[in-house]
C-alpha positions in Angstrom: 0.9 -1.8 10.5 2.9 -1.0 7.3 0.6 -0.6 3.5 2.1 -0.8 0.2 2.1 1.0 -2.4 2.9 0.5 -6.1 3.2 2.6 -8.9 3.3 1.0 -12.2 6.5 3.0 -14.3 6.3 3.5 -18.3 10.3 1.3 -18.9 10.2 3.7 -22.2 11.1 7.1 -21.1 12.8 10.0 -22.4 15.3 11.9 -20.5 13.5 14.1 -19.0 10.8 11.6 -17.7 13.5 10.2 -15.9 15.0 12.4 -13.9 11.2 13.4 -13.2 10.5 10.0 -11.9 14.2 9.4 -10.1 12.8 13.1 -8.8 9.5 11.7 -7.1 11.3 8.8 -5.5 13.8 10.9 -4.1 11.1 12.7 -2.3 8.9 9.7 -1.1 12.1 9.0 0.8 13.1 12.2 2.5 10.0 13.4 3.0 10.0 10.4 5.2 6.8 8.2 3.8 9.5 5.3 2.9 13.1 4.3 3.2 13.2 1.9 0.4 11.6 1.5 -3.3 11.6 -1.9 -4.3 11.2 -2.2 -8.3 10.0 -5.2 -10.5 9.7 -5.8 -14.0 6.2 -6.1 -14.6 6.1 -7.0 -18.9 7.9 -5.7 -21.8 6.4 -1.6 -21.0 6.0 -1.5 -17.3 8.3 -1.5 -14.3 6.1 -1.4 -10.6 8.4 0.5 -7.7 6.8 -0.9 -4.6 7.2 0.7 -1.1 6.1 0.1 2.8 4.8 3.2 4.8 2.6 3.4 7.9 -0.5 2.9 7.4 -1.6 6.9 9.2 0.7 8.2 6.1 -1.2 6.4 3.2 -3.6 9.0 2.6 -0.9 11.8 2.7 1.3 9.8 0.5 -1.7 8.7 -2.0 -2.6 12.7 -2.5 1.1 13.5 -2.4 1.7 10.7 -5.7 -1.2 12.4 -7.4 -0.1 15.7 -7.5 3.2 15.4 -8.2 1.9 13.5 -11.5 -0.1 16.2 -11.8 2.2 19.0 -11.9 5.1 17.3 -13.4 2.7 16.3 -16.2 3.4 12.2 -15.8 -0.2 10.7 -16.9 1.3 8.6 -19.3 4.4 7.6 -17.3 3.4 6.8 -13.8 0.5 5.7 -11.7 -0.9 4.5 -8.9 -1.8 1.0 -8.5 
């Protein structure tokens, strides 16, 4: 059985925030946990990027989302929902 996941996306980003972002969906793909990133407007500040994976990865993928956000210092730009 497939889980989603969303991540709620800051619409108001600088430069580098993108590519950072554009950077950590790139990897959700080839690293296999998706093949697709659906995204949504949510209001006037927030984008969600949605996404399917198996259900044995959502754990992986979870710790994987946090860390990136971690390292590439996103707090204010991404998160899980």
């Amino acid at each position: 059985m497939d889980k989603a996941i969303q991540l709620k996306v800051r619409k108001d980003l600088n430069h580098r925030q993108q590519l950072t972002v554009i950077k950590l969906k790139g990897n959700l793909i080839s690293k296999g946990y998706t093949e697709i990133i659906h995204i949504m407007d949510q209001d006037d500040e927030f984008h969600i990027n949605s996404f399917e994976t198996a259900a044995e990865k959502k754990n992986d993928v979870h710790q994987y989302i946090t860390a990136f956000i971690n390292s590439e210092n996103l707090c204010d730009t991404v998160s899980l929902t």
